[in-house]
C-alpha positions, 0 to 999 in steps of 0.5 A, spaced: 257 260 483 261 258 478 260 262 470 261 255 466 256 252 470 252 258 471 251 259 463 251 252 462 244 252 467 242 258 462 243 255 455 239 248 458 233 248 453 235 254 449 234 253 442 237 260 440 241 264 444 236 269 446 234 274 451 228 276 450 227 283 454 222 285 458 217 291 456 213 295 459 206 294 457 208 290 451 211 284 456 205 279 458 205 271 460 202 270 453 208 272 450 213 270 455 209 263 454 210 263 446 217 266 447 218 260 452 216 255 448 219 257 441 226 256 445 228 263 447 228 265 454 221 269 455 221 275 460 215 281 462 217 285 468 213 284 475 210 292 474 206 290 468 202 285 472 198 291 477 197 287 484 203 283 488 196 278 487 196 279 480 203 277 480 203 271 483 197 269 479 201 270 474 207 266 476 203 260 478 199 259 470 205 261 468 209 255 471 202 250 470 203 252 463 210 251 460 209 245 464 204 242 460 207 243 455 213 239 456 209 234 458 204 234 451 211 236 446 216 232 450 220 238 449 222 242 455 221 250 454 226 255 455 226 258 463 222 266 463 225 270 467 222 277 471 225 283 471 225 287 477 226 295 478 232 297 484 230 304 485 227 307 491 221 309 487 218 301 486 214 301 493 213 294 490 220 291 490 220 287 497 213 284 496 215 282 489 221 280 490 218 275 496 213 273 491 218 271 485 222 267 490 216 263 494 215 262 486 221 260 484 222 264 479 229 261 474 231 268 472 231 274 475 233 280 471 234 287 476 234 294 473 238 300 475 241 299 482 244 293 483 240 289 486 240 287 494 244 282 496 238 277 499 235 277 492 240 274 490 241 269 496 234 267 496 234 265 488 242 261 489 239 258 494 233 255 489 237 254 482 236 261 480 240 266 477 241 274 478 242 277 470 243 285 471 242 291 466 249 295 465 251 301 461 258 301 462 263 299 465 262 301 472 255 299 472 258 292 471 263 293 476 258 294 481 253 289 479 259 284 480 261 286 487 254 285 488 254 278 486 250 277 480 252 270 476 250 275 469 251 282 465 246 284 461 250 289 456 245 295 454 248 299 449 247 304 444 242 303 439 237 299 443 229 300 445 227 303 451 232 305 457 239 304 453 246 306 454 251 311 449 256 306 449 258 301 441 257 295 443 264 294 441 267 298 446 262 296 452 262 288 451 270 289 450 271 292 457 267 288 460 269 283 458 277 284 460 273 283 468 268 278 468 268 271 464 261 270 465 255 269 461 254 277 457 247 279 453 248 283 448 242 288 446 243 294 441 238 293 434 239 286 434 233 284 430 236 277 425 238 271 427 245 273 423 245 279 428 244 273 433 250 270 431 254 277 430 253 278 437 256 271 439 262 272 435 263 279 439 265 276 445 257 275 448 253 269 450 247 272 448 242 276 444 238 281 448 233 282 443 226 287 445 223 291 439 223 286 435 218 282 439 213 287 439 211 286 432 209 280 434 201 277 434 203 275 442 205 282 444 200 286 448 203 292 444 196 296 441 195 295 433 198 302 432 204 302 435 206 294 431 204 298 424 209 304 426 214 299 427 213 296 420 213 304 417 219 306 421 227 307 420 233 309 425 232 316 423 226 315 426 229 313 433 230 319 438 235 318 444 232 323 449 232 324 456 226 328 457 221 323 459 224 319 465 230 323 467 234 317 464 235 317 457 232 312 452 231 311 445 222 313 443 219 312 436 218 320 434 212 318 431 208 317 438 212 324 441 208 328 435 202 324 436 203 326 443 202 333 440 210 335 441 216 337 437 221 331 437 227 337 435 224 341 440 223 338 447 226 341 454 230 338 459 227 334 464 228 339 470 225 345 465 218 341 464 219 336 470 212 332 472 209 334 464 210 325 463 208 324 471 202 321 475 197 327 473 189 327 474 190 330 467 188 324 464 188 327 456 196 328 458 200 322 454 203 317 459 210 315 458 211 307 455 203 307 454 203 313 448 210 315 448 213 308 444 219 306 445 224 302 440 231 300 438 235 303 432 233 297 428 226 298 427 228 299 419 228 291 419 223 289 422 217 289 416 212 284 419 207 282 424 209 274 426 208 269 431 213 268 436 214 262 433 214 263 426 219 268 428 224 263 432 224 258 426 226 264 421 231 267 426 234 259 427 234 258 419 238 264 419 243 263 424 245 257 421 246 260 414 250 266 417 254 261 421 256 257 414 257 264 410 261 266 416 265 259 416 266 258 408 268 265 408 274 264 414 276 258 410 277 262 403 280 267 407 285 262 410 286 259 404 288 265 401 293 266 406 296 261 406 297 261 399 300 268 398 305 266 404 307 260 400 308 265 393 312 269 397 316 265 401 317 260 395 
């Protein structure tokens, strides 16, 4: 598929060049809804809804609803997206995987291996899109010999599962190999960072914590109001509860009854995070919070809605400053080469 085309079909009823991410128990229909309608594209991952069955149900209201909204609003809501698990351990992913593309799901976004070559052939030969999660280069390299028709760049700073990369360094590799489209995520939380992002070199922003304080988010109340009492010192990048490393609140781990400065290797306490009968054991995602890097702006609980329109007014304010600034500066140049060779 061709990438101008391919990001074409992306940007098509996108009213700011958003992704939002999708979160364990964070990410339901009602918020991708919202997400939908407000002009970014929504996603939830197919693991938050329990049964294939569920997430059937879920596909169909969800496609009924932004439907009937288009048809009340005559304004044609962002397309959602599902994100689905590439491992071993998701027993689900072939069930899903049916279930998304019998649903015809617009946008897949695939996580951790690179995903099956009849994933993408099945949502090619309906219109849809395959979006892959990376943290370098070679994750890339091998998510594009797979055939996606995009990269999703996760790199230092950004909630949940991250990279250790700067967005700088990653997006620039990467984008010497592949010209297609490329969300970038790493503590993106503003409009004015949504356009710093496209300035880099991407096409989108990849944004996830800043969605949980949001009134449409399934996060519970605690989880929105530490956000709002959080700052970066307040993120941890640790392995320990996954095997993969990722960026937690440390809050929620010394509410878990642990040191944030003092946990073991994961091989050392292997299982403590696990499936368990224990049912007083903290859970990963459900008490173990994760989040981004830019917690330390984000200090209200908005709709989705609301926060798109602050976010827009923002972009194009930023956009203007960014331009009158280039042109100063241009000016100035010139001003001073003129002097000079004067």
């Amino acid at each position: 598929m061709n990438a101008n085309s391919s990001l074409a079909r992306l940007l098509r009823n996108v009213r700011l060049p958003v992704i939002a991410a999708p979160m364990f128990t964070v990410s339901y229909p009602r918020l991708v809804s919202a997400q939908c309608k407000a002009g970014i594209i929504g996603s939830f991952p197919a693991m938050n809804a329990r049964s294939p069955e569920l997430l059937e149900n879920w596909l169909s209201n969800l496609k009924k609803e932004l439907d009937e909204a288009a048809a009340e609003t005559g304004i044609t809501p962002a397309p959602f997206a599902v994100n689905l698990i590439v491992n071993d351990s998701n027993l689900r992913l072939a069930q899903d995987m049916r279930t998304c593309t019998d649903q015809q799901v617009p946008i897949f976004i695939t996580s951790l291996r690179a995903p099956p070559r009849e994933l993408i052939d099945a949502a090619h030969a309906y219109g849809g899109l395959v979006l892959h999660d990376v943290i370098s280069l070679r994750h890339a390299e091998k998510a594009l010999d797979a055939g996606v028709d995009g990269l999703i760049l996760v790199a230092a700073g950004a909630g949940g599962h991250a990279g250790a990369l700067s967005p700088f360094a990653l997006l620039n590799e990467v984008r010497r190999i592949f010209d297609g489209p490329i969300a970038l995520s790493g503590a993106i939380s503003s409009g004015s960072d949504v356009l710093a992002a496209q300035a880099m070199g991407a096409d989108f922003a990849y944004i996830g914590t800043r969605f949980i304080a949001t009134a449409e988010a399934e996060a519970v109340p605690q989880y929105k109001e530490t956000l709002l009492a959080a700052a970066a010192r307040d993120i941890l990048y640790t392995d320990f509860f996954t095997g993969v490393h990722g960026n937690y609140l440390r809050p929620s781990i010394i509410a878990a009854g642990l040191d944030p400065d003092k946990l073991n290797k994961p091989e050392e306490k292997k299982g403590y995070f696990g499936p368990s009968s224990d049912k007083d054991r903290p859970k990963n995602w459900k008490d173990i919070w994760g989040a981004g890097q830019g917690v330390g702006s984000i200090d209200d609980i908005p709709t989705v809605a609301a926060l798109i329109d602050r976010m827009v007014g923002e972009y194009g304010e930023a956009a203007r400053r960014v331009a009158m600034q280039a042109a100063r500066h241009a000016n100035n140049y010139q001003t001073i080469t003129t002097e000079e060779t004067s």
